[in-house]
KOLVEXLUM-686283 format. One record per residue (C-alpha): x, y, z negated. Coordinates in steps of 0.02 Angstrom, whole numbers, plus 50000, padded with zeros to 5 digits. Layout:
# residues N
@X->X | Y->Y | Z->Z
...
//
This chain:
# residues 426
@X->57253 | Y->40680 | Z->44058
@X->57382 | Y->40770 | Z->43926
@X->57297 | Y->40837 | Z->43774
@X->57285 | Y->41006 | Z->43773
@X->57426 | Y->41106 | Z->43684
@X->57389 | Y->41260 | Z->43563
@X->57561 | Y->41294 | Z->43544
@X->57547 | Y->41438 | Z->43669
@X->57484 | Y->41603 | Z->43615
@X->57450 | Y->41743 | Z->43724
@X->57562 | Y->41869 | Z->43617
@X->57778 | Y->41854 | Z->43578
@X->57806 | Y->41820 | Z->43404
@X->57830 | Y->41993 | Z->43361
@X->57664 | Y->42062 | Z->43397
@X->57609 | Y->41911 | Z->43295
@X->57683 | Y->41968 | Z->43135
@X->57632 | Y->42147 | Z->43190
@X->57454 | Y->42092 | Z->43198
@X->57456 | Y->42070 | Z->43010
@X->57461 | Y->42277 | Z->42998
@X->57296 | Y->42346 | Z->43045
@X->57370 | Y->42498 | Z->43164
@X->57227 | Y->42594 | Z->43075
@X->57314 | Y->42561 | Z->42909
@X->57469 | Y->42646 | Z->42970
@X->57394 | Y->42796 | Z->43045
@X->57305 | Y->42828 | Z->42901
@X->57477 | Y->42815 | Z->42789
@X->57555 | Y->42929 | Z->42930
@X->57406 | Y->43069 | Z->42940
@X->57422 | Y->43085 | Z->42744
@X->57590 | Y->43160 | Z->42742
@X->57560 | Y->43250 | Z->42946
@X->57728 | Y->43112 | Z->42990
@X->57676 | Y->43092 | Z->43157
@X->57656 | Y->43296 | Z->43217
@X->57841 | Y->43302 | Z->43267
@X->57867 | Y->43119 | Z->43334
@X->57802 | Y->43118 | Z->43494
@X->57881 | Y->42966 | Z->43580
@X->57940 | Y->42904 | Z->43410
@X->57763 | Y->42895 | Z->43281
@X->57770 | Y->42782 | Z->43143
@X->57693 | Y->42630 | Z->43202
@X->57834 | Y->42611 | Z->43343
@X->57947 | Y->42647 | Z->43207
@X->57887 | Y->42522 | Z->43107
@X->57873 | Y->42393 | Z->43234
@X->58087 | Y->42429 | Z->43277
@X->58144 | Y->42423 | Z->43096
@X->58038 | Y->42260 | Z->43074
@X->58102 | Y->42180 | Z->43206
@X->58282 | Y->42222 | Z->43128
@X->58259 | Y->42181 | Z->42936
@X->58186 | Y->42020 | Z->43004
@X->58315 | Y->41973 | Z->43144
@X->58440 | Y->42036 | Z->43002
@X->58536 | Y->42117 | Z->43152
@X->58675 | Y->42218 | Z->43069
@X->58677 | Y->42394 | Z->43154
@X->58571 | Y->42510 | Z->43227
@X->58662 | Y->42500 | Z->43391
@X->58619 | Y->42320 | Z->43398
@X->58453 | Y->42321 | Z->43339
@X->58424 | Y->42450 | Z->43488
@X->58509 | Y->42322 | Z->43622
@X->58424 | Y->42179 | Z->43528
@X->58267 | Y->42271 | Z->43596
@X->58298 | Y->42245 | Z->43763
@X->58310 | Y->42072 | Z->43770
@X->58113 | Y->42073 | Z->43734
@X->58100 | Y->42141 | Z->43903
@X->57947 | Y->42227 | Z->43897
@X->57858 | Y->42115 | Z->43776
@X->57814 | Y->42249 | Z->43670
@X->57706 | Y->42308 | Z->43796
@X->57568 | Y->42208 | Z->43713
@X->57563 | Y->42326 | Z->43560
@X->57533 | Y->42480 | Z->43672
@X->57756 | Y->42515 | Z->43683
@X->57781 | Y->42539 | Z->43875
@X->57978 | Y->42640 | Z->43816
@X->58120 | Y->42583 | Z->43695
@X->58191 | Y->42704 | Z->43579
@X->58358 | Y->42790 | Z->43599
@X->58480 | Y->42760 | Z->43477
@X->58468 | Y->42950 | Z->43426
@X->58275 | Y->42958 | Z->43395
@X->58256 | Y->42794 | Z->43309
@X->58404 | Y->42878 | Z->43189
@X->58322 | Y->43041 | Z->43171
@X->58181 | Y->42936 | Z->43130
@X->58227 | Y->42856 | Z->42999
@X->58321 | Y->43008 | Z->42916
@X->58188 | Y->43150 | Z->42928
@X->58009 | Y->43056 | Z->42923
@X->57959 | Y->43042 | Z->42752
@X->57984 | Y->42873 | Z->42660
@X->57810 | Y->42894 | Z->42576
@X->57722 | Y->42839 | Z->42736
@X->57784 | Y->42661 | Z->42726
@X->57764 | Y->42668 | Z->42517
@X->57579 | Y->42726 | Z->42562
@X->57578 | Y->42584 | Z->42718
@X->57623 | Y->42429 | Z->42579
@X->57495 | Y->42495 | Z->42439
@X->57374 | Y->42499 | Z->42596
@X->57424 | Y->42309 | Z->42631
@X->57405 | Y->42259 | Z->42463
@X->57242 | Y->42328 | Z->42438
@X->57184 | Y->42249 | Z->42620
@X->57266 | Y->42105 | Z->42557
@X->57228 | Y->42095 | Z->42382
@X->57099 | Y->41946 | Z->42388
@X->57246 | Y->41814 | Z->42475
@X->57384 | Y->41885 | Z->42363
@X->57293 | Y->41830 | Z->42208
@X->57334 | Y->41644 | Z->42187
@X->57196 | Y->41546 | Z->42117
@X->57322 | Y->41384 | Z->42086
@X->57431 | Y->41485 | Z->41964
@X->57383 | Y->41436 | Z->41801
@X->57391 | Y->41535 | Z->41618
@X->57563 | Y->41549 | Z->41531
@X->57504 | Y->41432 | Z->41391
@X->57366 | Y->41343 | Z->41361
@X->57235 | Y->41480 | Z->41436
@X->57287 | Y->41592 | Z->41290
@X->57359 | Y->41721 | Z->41391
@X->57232 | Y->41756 | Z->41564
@X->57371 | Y->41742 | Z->41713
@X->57269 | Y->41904 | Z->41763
@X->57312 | Y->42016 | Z->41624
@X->57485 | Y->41959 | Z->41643
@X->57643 | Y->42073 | Z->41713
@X->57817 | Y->42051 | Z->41731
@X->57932 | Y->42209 | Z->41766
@X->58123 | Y->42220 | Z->41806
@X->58242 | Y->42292 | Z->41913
@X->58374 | Y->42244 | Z->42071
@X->58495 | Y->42332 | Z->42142
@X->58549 | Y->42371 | Z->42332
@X->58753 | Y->42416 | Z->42334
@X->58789 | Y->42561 | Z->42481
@X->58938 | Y->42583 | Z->42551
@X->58954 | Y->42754 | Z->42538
@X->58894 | Y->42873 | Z->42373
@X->58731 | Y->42926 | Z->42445
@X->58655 | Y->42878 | Z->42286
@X->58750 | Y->42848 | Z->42119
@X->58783 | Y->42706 | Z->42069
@X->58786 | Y->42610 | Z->41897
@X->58972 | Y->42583 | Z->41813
@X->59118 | Y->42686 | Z->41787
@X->59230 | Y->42754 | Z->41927
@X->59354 | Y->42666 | Z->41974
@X->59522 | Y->42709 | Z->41969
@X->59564 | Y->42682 | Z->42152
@X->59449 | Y->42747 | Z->42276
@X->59287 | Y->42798 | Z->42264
@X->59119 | Y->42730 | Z->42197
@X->59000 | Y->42649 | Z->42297
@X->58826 | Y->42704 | Z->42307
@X->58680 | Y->42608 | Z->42224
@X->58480 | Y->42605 | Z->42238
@X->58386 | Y->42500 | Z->42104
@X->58193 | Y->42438 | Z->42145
@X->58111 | Y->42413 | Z->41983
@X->57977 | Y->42299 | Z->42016
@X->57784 | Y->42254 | Z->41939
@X->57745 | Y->42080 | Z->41970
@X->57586 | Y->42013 | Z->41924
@X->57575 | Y->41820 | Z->41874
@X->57443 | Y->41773 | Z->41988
@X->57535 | Y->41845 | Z->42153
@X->57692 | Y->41833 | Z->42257
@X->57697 | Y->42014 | Z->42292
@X->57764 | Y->42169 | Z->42184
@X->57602 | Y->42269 | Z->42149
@X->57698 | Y->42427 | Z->42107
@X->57872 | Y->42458 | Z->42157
@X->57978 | Y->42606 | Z->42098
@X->58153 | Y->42670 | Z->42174
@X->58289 | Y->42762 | Z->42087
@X->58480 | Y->42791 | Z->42105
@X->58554 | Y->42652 | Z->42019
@X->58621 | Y->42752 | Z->41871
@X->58473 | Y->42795 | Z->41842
@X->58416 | Y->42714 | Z->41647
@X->58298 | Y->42593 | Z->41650
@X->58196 | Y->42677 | Z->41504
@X->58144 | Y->42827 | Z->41634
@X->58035 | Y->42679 | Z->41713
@X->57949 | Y->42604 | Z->41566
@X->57884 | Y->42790 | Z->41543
@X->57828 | Y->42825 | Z->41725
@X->57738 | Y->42646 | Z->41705
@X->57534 | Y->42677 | Z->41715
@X->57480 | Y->42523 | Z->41604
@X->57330 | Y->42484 | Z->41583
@X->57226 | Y->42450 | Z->41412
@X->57235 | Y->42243 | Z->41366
@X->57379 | Y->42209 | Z->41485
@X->57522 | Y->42116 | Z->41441
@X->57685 | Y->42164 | Z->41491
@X->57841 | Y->42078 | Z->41494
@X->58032 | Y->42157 | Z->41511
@X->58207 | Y->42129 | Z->41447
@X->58288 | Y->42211 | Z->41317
@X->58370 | Y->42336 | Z->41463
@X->58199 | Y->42445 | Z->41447
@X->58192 | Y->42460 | Z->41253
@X->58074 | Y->42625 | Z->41200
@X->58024 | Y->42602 | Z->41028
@X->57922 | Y->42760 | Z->41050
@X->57834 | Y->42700 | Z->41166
@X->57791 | Y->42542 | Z->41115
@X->57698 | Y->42645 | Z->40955
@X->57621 | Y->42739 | Z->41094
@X->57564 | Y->42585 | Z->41179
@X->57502 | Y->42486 | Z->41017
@X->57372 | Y->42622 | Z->40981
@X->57318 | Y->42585 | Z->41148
@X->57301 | Y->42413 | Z->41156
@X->57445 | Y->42399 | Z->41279
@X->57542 | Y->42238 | Z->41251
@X->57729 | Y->42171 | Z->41291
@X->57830 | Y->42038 | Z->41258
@X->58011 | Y->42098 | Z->41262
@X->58191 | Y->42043 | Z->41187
@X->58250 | Y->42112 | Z->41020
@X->58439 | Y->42201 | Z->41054
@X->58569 | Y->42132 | Z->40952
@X->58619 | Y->42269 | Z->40848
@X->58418 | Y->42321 | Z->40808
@X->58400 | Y->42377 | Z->40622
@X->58234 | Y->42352 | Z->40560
@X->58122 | Y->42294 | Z->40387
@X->58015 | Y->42120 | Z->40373
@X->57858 | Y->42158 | Z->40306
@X->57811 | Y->41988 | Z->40307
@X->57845 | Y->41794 | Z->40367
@X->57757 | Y->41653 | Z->40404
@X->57813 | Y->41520 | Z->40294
@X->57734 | Y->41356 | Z->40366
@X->57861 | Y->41344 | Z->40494
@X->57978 | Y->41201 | Z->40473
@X->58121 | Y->41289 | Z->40498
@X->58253 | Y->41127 | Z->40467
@X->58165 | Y->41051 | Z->40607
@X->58172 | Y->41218 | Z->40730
@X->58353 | Y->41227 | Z->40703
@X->58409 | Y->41036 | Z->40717
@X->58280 | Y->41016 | Z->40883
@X->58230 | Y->41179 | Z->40957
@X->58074 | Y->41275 | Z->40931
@X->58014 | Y->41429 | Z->40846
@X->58130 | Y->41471 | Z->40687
@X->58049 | Y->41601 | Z->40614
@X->57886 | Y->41718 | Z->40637
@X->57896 | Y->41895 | Z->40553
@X->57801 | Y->42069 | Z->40539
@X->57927 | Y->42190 | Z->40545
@X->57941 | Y->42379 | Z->40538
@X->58059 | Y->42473 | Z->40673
@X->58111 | Y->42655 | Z->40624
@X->58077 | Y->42802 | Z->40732
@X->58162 | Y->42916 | Z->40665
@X->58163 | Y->43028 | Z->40481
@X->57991 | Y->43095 | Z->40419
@X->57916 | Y->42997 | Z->40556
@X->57808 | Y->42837 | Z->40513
@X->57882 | Y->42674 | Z->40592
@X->57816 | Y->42558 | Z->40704
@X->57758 | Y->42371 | Z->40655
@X->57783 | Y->42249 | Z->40770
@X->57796 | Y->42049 | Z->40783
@X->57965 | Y->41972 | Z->40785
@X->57967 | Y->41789 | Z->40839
@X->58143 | Y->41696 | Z->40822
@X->58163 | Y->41549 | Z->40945
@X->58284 | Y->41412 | Z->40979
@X->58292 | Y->41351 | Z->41154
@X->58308 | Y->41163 | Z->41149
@X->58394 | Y->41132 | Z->41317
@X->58537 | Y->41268 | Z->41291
@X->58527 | Y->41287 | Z->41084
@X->58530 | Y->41463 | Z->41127
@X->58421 | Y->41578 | Z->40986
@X->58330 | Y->41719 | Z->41048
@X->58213 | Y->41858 | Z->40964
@X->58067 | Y->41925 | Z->41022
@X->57977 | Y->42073 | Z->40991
@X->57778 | Y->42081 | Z->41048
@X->57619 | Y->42168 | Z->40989
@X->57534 | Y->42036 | Z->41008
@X->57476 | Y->41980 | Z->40843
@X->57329 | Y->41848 | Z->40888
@X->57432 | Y->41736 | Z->40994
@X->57537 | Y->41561 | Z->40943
@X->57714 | Y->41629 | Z->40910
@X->57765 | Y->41479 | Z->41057
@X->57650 | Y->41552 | Z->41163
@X->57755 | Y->41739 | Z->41138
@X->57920 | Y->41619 | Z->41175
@X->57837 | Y->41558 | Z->41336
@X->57773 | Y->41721 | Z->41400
@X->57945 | Y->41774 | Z->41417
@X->57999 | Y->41616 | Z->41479
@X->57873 | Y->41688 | Z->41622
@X->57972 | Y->41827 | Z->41651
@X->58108 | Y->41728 | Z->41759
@X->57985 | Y->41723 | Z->41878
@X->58033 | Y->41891 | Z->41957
@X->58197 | Y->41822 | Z->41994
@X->58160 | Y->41708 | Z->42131
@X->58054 | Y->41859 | Z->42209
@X->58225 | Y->41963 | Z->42224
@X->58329 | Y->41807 | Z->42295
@X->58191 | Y->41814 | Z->42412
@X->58200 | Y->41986 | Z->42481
@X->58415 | Y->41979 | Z->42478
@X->58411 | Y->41830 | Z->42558
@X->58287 | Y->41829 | Z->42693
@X->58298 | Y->41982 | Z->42772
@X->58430 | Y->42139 | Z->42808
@X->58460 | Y->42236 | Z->42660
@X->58645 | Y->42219 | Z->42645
@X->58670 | Y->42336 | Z->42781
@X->58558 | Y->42500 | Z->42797
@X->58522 | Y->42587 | Z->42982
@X->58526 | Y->42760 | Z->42911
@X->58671 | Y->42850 | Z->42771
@X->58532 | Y->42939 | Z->42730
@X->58410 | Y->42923 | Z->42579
@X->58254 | Y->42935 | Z->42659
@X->58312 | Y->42823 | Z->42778
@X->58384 | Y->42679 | Z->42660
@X->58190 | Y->42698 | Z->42540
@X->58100 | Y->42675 | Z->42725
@X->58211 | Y->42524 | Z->42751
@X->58180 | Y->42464 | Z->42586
@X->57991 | Y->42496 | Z->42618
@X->57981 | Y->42408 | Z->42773
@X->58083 | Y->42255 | Z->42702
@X->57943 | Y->42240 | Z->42557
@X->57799 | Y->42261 | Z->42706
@X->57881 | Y->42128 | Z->42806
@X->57891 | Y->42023 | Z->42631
@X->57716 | Y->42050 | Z->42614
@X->57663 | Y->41973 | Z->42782
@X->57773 | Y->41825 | Z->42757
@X->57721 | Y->41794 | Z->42606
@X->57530 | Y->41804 | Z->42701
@X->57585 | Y->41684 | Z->42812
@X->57644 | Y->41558 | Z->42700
@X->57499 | Y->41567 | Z->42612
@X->57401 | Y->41541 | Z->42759
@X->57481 | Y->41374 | Z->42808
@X->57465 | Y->41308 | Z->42655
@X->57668 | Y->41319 | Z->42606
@X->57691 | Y->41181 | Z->42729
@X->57854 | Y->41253 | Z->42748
@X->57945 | Y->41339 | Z->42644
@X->57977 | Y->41540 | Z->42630
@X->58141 | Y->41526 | Z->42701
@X->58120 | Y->41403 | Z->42847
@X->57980 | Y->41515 | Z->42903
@X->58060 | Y->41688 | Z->42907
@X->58217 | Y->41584 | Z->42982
@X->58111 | Y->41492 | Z->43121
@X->58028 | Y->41693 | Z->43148
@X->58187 | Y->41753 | Z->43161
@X->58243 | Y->41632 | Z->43297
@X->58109 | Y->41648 | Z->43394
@X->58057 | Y->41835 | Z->43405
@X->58017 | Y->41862 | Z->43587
@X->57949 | Y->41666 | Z->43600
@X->57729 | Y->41660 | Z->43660
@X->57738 | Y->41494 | Z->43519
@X->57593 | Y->41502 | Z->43411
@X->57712 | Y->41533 | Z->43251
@X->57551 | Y->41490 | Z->43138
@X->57497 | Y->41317 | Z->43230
@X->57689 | Y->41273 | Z->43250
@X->57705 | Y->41322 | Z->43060
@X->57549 | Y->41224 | Z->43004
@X->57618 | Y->41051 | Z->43073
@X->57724 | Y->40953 | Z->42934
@X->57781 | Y->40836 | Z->43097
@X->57752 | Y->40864 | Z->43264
@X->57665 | Y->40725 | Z->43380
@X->57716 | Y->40668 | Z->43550
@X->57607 | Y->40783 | Z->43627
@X->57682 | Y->40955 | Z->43507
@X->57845 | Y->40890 | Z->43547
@X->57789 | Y->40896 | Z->43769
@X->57894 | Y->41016 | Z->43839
@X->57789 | Y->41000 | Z->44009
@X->57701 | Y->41155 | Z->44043
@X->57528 | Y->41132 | Z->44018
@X->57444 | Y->41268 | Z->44122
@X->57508 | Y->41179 | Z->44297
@X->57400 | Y->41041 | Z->44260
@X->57240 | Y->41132 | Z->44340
@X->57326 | Y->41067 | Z->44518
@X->57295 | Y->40887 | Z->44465
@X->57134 | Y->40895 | Z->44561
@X->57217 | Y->40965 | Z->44717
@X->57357 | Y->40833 | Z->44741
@X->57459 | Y->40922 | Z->44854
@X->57612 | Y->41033 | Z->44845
@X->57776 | Y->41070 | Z->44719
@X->57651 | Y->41021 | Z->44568
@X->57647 | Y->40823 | Z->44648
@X->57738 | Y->40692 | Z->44557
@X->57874 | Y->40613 | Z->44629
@X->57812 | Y->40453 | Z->44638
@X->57659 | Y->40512 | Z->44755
@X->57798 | Y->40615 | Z->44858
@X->57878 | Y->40442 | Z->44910
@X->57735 | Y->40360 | Z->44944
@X->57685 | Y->40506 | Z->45079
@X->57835 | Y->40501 | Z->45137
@X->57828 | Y->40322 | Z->45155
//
């Protein structure tokens, strides 16, 4: 007898990824902010469930993503969805219900999830100096709209006008996948605004470009104990207090490696005391590029400061990711609500997938698995058993369907093989 298969679940694929967001999790997002009192056929889990299925099927307008629907043919039955949405309420949706509701839904997740996001296998910066846990990297990406909803970074230019812009500044801890805090703003919008609105927390390390420079606040944050390790702008006037004088500096410049280590003093302005800070002067070996660094951390190797930011790359993948993988280069609604619950959504569905790669122990990578999702949206496959196997065996790769076997016993009927048929009818 055929081994049994497990590559048939009892649920399509979508309910599967679904199943990763506890339906008490979203009601309790949606009851904070009274979103559902108005939505009758249209509450914020169904609306969730219809702008997942698009940002993951990347299906490119909301007309299509509401035909798209019916070729699930009633498959969405299984998460309690007996009626598909018309094109108008789905639109309404997404334009009136607040955007907060999904914010509140992914800080839920990450909470829920917070014990899985936190990789044990990523190691310390540098030699255990820095705890990966204390660690933080920040930046920003942008979103380009097609139409001036929100405004958008640049000048105007001289034919036409400006597309709209929405930048997602992002908090990514070292030891996860996942942005732990996630702030969104018109794209013109200065990157310093964020560095204020940032809650940091007291022996933290924090690492940005030069784009977020607040000398102010990094005063602010030294009498705290906040740390960062940040890039030095070009045209930066400031006063060495000090330098370390046992670097070989001859050797730094001719191979690469830290050129110079200095206490410095950054103005604040007149009759106002300045701030002291670490600058640590590096020479990348690979590119012979030479880079400054500015840090508060004192304590720490002035390599280790180089690597930290080195670190901070890290965050780049993580936007590739999102722009990549799922539907963000066209938004269902020319609202603003509407294009922060897309957003939203896109991070929640980022957040299971991430989950889920996790859980199979990366034996594929991101992309193939959001791809082979994506594909596959309406299928009963077991996405997490298919996902698991690195190669399929003979019996994975059966397309006979299994559950007819229970006529073996019977011999009799369609389900006899063809060689028993000609011997009967012999």
């Amino acid at each position: 007898m055929k081994a049994q298969s497990n590559k048939i679940s009892g649920q399509p694929v979508i309910c599967q990824l679904m199943s990763f967001v506890p339906p008490e999790l979203v009601k309790q997002a949606a009851d904070k902010f009274g979103a559902d009192r108005y939505y009758k056929t249209m509450p914020a889990y169904k609306q969730l469930v219809y702008m997942l299925y698009g940002v993951v099927t990347k299906t490119p307008s909301l007309n299509s993503l509401c035909k798209s629907l019916l070729f699930l043919d009633g498959k969405l039955s299984h998460l309690g969805i007996s009626q598909l949405p018309a094109l108008s309420t789905l639109a309404d949706a997404n334009a009136e219900r607040d955007s907060e509701v999904f914010k509140t839904l992914y800080t839920l997740l990450l909470i829920h999830y917070e014990s899985e996001l936190k990789n044990s296998y990523f190691n310390s910066p540098v030699n255990y100096e820095a705890p990966s846990e204390k660690v933080f990297r920040f930046d920003s990406t942008t979103f380009t709209l097609f139409l001036d909803i929100l405004k958008g970074a640049g000048r105007n230019p001289i034919n036409g006008k400006k597309k709209g812009g929405i930048k997602a500044h992002c908090l990514l801890p070292f030891n996860s996948r996942v942005p732990s805090l996630v702030h969104l703003s018109e794209a013109a919008k200065n990157d310093r605004d964020f560095l204020g609105q940032l809650e940091v927390v007291a022996g933290n390390i924090y690492i940005f470009d030069k784009g977020y420079i607040n000398y102010k606040l990094y005063a602010d944050w030294t009498k705290k104990s906040v740390f960062f390790v940040t890039r030095m702008k070009e045209n930066a006037t400031y006063t060495v207090i000090s330098e370390d004088k046992k670097i070989d500096v001859l050797e730094a410049i001719n191979c690469g490696g830290i050129i110079k280590d200095q206490i410095v003093e950054l103005s604040l302005g007149h009759n106002v005391e300045g701030v002291r800070l670490r600058l640590v002067t590096y020479k990348d070996p690979l590119t012979g590029k030479v880079l400054q660094f500015l840090t508060n951390l004192f304590d720490y190797k002035a390599s280790t400061i180089a690597m930290l930011y080195k670190c901070r790359w890290g965050i780049e993948p993580f936007f590739k990711q999102i722009k990549q993988n799922f539907e963000v280069g066209y938004f269902y609604s020319d609202s603003s609500n509407g294009i922060e619950t897309q957003i939203w959504i896109t991070l929640i569905a980022n957040l299971i997938f991430t989950i889920i790669h996790q859980r199979v122990q990366e034996a594929e990578q991101f992309t193939t698995i959001v791809a082979t999702t994506r594909a596959n949206m309406g299928s009963f496959v077991c996405m997490i058993s298919i996902l698991k196997r690195t190669r399929l065996n003979k019996y994975d790769r059966d397309n006979e369907i299994v559950q007819l076997q229970i006529f073996e016993i019977q011999r009799g009927g369609v389900f006899q093989t063809k060689k028993e048929n000609t011997l009967n009818s012999s």
